[in-house]
C-alpha positions as CSV (number, residue, x, y, z in Angstrom):
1,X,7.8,-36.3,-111.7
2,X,4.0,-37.0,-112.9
3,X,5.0,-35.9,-116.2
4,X,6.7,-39.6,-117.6
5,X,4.2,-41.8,-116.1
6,X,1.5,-39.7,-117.9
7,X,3.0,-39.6,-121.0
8,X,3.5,-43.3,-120.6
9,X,0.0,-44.2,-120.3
10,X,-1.2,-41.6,-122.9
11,X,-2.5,-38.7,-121.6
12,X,-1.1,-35.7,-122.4
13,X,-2.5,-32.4,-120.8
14,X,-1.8,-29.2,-123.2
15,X,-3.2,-25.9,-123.5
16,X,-3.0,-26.0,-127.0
17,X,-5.3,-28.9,-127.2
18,X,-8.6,-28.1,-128.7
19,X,-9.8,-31.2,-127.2
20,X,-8.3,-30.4,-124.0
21,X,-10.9,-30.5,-121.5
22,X,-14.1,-31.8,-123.5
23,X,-13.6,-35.2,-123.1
24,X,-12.4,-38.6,-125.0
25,X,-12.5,-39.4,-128.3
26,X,-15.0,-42.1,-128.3
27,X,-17.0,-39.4,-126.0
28,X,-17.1,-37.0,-129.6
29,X,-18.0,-39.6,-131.6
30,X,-20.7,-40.2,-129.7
31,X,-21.9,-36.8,-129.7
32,X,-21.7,-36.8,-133.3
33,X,-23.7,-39.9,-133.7
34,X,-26.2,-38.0,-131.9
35,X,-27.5,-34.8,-133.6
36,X,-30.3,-34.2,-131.4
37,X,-27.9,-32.7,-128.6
38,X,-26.3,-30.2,-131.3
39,X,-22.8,-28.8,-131.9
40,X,-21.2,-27.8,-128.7
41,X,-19.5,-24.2,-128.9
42,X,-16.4,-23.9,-128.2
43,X,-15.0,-21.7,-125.0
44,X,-12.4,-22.8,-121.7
45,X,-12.2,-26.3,-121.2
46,X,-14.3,-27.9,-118.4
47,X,-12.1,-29.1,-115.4
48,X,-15.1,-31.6,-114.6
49,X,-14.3,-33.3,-118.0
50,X,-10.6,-33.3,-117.8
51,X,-11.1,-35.0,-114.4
52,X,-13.4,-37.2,-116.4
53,X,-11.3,-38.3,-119.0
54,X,-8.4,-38.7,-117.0
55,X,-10.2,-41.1,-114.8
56,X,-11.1,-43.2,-118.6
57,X,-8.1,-43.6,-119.1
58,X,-6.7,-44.7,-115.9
59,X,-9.8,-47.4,-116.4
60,X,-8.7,-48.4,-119.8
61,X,-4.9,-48.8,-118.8
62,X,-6.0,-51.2,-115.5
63,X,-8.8,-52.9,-116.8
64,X,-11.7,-50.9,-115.4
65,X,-14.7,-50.3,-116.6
66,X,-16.0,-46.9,-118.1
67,X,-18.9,-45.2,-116.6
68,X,-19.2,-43.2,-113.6
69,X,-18.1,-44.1,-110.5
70,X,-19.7,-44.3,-107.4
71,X,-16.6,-42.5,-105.1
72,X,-15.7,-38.8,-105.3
73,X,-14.4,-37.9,-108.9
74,X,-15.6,-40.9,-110.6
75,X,-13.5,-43.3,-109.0
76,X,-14.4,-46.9,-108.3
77,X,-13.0,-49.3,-105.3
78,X,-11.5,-51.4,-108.4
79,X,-9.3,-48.5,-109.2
80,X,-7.2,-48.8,-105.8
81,X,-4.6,-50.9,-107.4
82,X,-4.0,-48.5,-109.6
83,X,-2.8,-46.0,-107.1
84,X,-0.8,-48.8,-105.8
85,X,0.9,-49.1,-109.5
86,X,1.8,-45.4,-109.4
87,X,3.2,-45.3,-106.2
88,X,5.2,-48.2,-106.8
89,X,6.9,-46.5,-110.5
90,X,7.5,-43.4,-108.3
91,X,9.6,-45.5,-105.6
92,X,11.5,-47.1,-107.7
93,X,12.2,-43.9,-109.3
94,X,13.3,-42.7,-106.1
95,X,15.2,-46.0,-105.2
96,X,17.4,-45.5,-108.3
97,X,18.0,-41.4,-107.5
98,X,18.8,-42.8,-104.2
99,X,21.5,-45.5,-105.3
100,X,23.0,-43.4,-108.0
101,X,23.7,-40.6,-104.8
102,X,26.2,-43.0,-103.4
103,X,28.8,-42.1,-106.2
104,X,31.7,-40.3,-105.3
105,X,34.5,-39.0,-106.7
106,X,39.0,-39.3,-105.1
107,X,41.3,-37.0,-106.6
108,X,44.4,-38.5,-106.7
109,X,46.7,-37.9,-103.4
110,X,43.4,-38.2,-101.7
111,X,41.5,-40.7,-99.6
112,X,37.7,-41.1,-99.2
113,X,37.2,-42.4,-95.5
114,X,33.5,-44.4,-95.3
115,X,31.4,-44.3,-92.3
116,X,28.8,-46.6,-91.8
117,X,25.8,-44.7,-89.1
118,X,29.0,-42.7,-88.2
119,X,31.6,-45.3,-87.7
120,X,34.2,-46.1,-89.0
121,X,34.1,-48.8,-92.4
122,X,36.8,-48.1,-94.7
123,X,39.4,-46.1,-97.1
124,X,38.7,-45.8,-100.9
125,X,41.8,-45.2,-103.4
126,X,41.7,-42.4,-105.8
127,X,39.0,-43.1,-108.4
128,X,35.3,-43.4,-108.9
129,X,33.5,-45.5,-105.7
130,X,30.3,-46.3,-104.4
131,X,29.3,-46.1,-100.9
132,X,25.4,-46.7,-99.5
133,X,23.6,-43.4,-99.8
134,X,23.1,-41.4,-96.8
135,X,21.8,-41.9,-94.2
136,X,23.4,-45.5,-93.9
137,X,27.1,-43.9,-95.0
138,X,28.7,-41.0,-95.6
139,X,32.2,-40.2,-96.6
140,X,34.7,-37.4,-95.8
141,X,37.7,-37.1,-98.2
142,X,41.2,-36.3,-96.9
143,X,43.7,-34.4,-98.9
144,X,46.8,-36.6,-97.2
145,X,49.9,-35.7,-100.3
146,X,49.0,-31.7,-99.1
147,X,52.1,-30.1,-97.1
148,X,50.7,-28.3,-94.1
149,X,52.7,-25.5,-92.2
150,X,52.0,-24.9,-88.3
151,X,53.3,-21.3,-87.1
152,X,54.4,-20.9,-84.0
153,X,55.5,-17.1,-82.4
154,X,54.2,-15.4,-85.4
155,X,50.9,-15.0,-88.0
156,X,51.6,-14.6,-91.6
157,X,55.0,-12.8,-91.3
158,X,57.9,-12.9,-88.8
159,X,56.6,-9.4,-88.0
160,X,53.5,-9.9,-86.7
161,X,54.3,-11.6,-83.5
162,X,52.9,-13.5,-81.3
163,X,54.4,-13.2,-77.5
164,X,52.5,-15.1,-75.5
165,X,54.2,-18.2,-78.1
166,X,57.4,-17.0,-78.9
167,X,58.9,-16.2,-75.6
168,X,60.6,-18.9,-74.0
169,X,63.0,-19.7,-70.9
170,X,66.4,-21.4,-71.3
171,X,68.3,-23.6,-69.1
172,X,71.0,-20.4,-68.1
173,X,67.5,-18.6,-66.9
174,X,67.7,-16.1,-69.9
175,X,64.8,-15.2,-72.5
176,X,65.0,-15.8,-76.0
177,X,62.2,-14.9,-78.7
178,X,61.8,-17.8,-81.4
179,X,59.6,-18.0,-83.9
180,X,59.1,-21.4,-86.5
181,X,56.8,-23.4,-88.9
182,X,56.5,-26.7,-89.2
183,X,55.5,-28.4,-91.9
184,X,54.1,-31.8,-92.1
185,X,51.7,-34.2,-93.9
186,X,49.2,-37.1,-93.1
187,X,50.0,-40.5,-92.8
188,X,47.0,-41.9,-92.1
189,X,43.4,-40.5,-93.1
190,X,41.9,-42.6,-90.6
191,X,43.7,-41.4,-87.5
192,X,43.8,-37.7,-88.5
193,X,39.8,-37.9,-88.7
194,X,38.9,-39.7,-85.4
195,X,41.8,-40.1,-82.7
196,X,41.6,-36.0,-81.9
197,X,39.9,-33.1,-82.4
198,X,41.0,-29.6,-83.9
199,X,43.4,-31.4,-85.6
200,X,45.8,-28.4,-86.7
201,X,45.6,-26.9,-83.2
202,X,46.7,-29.9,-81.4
203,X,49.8,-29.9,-83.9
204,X,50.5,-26.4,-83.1
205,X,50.3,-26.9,-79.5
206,X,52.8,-29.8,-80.1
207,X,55.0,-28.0,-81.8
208,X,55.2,-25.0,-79.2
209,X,55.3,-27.4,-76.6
210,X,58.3,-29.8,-78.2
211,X,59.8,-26.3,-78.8
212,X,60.5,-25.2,-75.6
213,X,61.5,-28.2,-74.0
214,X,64.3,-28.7,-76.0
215,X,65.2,-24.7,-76.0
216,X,65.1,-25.3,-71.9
217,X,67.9,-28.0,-72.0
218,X,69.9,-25.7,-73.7
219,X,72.1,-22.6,-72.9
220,X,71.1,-19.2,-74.5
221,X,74.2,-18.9,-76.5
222,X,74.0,-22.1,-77.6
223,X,70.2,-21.6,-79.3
224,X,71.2,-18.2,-80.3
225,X,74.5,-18.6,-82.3
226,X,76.0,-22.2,-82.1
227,X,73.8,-24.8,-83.5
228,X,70.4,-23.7,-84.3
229,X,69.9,-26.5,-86.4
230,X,70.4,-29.1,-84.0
231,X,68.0,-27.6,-82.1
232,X,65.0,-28.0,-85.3
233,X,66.4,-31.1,-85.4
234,X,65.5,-32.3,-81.9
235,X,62.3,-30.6,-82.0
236,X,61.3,-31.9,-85.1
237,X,62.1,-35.6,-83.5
238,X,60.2,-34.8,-80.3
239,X,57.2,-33.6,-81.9
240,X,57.1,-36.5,-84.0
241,X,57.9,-38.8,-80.9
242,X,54.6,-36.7,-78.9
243,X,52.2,-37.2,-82.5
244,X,52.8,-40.7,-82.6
245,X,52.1,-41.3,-79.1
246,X,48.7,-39.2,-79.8
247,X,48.2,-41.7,-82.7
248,X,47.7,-38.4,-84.9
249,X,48.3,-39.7,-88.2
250,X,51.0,-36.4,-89.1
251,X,54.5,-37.1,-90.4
252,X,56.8,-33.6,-89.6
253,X,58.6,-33.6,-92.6
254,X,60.7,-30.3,-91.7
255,X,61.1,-27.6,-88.9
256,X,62.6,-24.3,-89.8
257,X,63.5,-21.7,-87.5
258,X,62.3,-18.2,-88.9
259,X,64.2,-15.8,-86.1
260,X,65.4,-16.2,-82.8
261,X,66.6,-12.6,-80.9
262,X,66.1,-11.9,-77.3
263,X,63.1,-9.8,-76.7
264,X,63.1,-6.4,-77.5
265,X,63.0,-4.9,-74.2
266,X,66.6,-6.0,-73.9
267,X,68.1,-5.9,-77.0
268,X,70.9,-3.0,-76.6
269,X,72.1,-4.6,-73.0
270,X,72.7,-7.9,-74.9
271,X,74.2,-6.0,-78.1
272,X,76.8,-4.3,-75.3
273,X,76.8,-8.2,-73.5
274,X,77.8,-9.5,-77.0
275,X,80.3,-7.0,-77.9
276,X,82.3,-8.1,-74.5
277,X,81.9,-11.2,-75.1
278,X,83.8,-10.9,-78.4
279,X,86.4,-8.5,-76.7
280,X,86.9,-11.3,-74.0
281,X,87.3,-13.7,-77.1
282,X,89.8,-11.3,-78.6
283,X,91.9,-10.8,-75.9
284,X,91.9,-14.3,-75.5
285,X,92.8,-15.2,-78.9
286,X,95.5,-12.2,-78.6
287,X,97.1,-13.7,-75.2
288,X,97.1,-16.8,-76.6
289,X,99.1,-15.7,-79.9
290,X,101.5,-14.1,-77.5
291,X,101.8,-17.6,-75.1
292,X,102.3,-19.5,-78.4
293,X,105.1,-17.0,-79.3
294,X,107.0,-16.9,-76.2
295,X,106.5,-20.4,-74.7
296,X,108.2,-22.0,-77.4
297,X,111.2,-19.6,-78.0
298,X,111.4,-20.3,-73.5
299,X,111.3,-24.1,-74.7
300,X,114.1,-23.7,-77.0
301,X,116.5,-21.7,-74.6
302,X,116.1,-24.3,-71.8
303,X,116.5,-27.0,-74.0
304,X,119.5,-25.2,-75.6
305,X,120.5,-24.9,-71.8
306,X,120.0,-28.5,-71.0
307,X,122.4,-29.9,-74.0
308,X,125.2,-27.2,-73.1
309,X,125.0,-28.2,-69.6
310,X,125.1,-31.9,-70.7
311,X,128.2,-31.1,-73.5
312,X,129.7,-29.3,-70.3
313,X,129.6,-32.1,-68.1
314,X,130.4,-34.4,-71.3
315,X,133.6,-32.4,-71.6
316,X,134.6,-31.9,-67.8
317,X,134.2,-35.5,-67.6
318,X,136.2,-36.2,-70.7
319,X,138.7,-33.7,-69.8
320,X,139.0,-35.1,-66.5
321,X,139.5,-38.8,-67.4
322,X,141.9,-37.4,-69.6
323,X,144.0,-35.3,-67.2
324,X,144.1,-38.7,-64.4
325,X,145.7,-40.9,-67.5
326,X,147.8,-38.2,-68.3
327,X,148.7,-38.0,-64.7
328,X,149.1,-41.7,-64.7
329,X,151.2,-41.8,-67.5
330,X,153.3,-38.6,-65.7
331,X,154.0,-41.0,-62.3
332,X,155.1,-43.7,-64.5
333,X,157.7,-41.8,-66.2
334,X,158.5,-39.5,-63.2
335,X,159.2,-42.9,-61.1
336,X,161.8,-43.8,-64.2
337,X,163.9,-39.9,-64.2
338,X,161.9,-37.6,-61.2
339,X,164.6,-34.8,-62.3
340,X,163.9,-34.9,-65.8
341,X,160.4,-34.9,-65.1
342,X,160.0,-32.1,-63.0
343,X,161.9,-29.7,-65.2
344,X,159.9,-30.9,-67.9
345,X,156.4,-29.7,-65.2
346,X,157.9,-26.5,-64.4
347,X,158.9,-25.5,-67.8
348,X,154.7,-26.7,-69.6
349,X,153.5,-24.9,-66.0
350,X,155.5,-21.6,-66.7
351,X,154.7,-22.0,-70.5
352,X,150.9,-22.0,-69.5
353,X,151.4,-19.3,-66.8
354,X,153.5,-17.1,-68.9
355,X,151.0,-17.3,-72.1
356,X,147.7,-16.3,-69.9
357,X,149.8,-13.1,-68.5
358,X,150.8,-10.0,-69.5
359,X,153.3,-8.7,-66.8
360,X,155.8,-10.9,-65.3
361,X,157.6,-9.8,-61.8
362,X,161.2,-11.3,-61.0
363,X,162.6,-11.0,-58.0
364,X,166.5,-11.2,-58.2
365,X,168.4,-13.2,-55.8
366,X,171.3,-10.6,-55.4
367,X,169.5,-7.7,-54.3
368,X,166.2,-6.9,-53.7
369,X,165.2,-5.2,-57.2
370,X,162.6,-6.9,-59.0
371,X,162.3,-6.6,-62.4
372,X,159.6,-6.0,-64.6
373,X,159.1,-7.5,-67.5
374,X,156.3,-6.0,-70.3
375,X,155.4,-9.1,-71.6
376,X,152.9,-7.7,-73.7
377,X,154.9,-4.9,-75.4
378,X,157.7,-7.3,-76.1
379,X,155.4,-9.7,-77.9
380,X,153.7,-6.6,-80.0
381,X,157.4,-5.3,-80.1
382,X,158.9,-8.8,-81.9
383,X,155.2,-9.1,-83.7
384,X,155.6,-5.6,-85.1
385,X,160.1,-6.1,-86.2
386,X,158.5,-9.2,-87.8
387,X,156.1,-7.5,-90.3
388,X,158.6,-5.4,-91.2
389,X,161.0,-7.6,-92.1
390,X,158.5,-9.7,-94.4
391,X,157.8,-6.8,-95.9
392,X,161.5,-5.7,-96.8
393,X,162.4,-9.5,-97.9
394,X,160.4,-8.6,-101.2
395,X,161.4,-5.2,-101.5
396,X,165.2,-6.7,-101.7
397,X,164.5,-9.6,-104.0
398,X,163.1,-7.6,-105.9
399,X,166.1,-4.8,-105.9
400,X,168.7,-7.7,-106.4
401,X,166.7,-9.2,-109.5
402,X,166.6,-5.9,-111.1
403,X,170.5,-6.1,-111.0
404,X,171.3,-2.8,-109.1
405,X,174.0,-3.1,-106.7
406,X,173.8,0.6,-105.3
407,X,170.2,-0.4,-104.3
408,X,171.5,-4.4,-103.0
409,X,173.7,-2.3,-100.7
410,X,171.5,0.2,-98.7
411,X,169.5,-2.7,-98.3
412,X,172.4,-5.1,-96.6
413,X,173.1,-2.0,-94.5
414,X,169.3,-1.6,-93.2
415,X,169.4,-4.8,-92.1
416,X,172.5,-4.3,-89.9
417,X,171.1,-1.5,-88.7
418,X,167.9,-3.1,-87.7
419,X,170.2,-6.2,-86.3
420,X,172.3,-3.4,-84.2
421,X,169.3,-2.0,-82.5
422,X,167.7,-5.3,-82.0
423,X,171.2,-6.2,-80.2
424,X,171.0,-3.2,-78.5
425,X,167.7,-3.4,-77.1
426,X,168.2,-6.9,-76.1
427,X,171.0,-6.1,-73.9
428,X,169.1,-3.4,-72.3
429,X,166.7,-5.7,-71.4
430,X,168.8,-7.9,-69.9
431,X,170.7,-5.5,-68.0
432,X,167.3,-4.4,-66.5
């Protein structure tokens, strides 16, 4: 530090020097002018001159006087202020190198935060500011644009586990093992730095904490398999809820669930619980196939029963209305001919008995035979005489286009035949 304010008022101190050590210039030229005291040899320079010269100089350059001086080393009381100029060139020195330390340097998607004898001042932008040199402020720079990550039931890997985090209680009193990150980022420099400490463990203990309140408001299936991300959802809103109430200065930009089982000690009893459960469900699903079958076919026959029942009663009724005008219309002509009338209801009762039955009784009035009438082979009988006589009409047209009268003949005489026996059988019937 000595070195510029040497070279500034002219003295230089080098080994090299020949002259170094053996005084001033003038001090040669005197020594010269003055034979008498010979031709010094040369050897290692004297300290005692050095100091000598030095103290010239300093002389020269404040306006002393040469000579000896009366203090230790030559010095006079005149060259106090001297000191005082020295001193006063090395604090200023020091002032600037003290100044110039209050440069700093923001990256960009950081903030400088400024303290001013530890509190709080203010935030610098990204760029090149100035703050007072320690110890009047300092400055902590915050990476805020950095995504952080917060694991909870694990370290590193879902693997290395951490129990005493992961295990948590449901609302159905079951166990579940749940491990998640959370990632977030910083809002606000200011309150990250000052409104907590351990920062990053306070958001982990929020997060573990947010965690398994909303797992205990839920059911263990329901965390397990129906809607896991409604469950980082409402964490993710609770924990940001619980941060802002800490005035933490996070924003939890995402939760994300990296496994959730039930503990290990249990795992094959809730493999066989789960495989019930989706027997249960399969049954269920095959009952119901079978309900959805049969209830509507049973639908369909009652309603199929309810509109024959109604076309029944539609009909009776119909039939009925019918039959009492009939009836009506059967007193007004029986009160104009009763006997005419009354043949005319036995003969469409007997017509209707005689058509629904296939044996008829009579009970003659002469004697006390009764005959018996075979309803039903006479009607085949007359059914049967009847085909056969279609089918010998075209048999004889035919024979009496063709013009043969041998053939005309036989047929003339089949049909009497057939008429004989028809004759025949008739009055055996009635002679019966």
């Amino acid at each position: 530090m000595l070195a510029p304010i040497l070279k500034k008022i002219g003295l230089k101190f080098s080994i090299n020097d020949p002259r170094w050590g053996r005084g001033s210039q003038d001090d040669n030229q005197n020594q010269n002018q003055n034979p008498q005291d010979g031709k010094r040899p040369e050897g290692p320079p004297d300290l005692d001159e050095l100091w000598r010269d030095f103290n010239q100089r300093l002389n020269r350059l404040f306006g002393g006087k040469k000579g000896g001086g009366n203090g230790p080393g030559g010095f006079k009381p005149e060259m106090r202020g001297a000191g005082f100029g020295i001193f006063g060139i090395a604090a200023v020195v020091l002032a600037f190198l003290w100044l110039i330390s209050g440069f700093f340097i923001v990256q960009e998607g950081q903030t400088g935060v400024v303290l001013t004898f530890g509190k709080y001042t203010h935030k610098t932008p990204a760029g090149f500011n100035w703050r007072w040199p320690a110890p009047i402020q300092t400055h902590e720079i915050v990476n805020v644009s950095q995504v952080r990550t917060a694991e909870v039931g694990y370290r590193g890997s879902v693997r290395n586990k951490q129990t005493s985090e992961s295990l948590m209680l449901t609302d159905d009193e079951n166990i579940i093992d749940i491990q998640f990150a959370v990632q977030y980022t910083l809002s606000d420099a200011e309150k990250w730095i000052f409104s907590n400490r351990e920062q990053e463990e306070m958001v982990k203990q929020v997060a573990e904490s947010a965690i398994r309140e909303v797992v205990g408001r839920n059911k263990m299936d329901f965390v397990l398999y129906e809607d896991r991300a409604k469950v980082a959802f409402d964490a993710k809103k609770l924990m940001q809820d619980i941060l802002d109430r800490y005035n933490a200065g996070v924003l939890v930009t995402n939760v994300a669930t990296q496994g959730v089982q039930p503990p290990e000690q249990v795992q094959a009893a809730f493999d066989d619980a789960v495989k019930a459960g989706q027997d249960r469900e399969r049954q269920k699903n095959e009952g119901q196939a079978y309900a959805n079958d049969v209830i509507p076919r049973a639908r369909g026959a009652a309603e199929r029963l309810l509109q024959e029942a109604e076309a029944y009663r539609a009909r009776v009724g119909e039939t009925a209305q019918g039959d009492a005008s009939r009836f009506k219309q059967v007193v007004a002509e029986y009160q104009k001919a009763p006997a005419v009338t009354r043949d005319r209801m036995y003969l469409d009762t007997m017509q209707q008995i005689f058509s629904n039955t296939g044996k008829v009784m009579i009970d003659a009035k002469s004697g006390n035979n009764l005959l018996y009438l075979p309803l039903d082979k006479l009607i085949a009988h007359t059914a049967g005489q009847d085909a056969a006589n279609a089918a010998r009409a075209p048999a004889a047209s035919a024979a009496a286009a063709a013009g043969s009268p041998e053939a005309a003949a036989q047929t003339l005489e089949a049909e009497r035949a057939l008429r004989s026996q028809d004759a025949r059988s008739s009055r055996e019937r009635e002679g019966r």
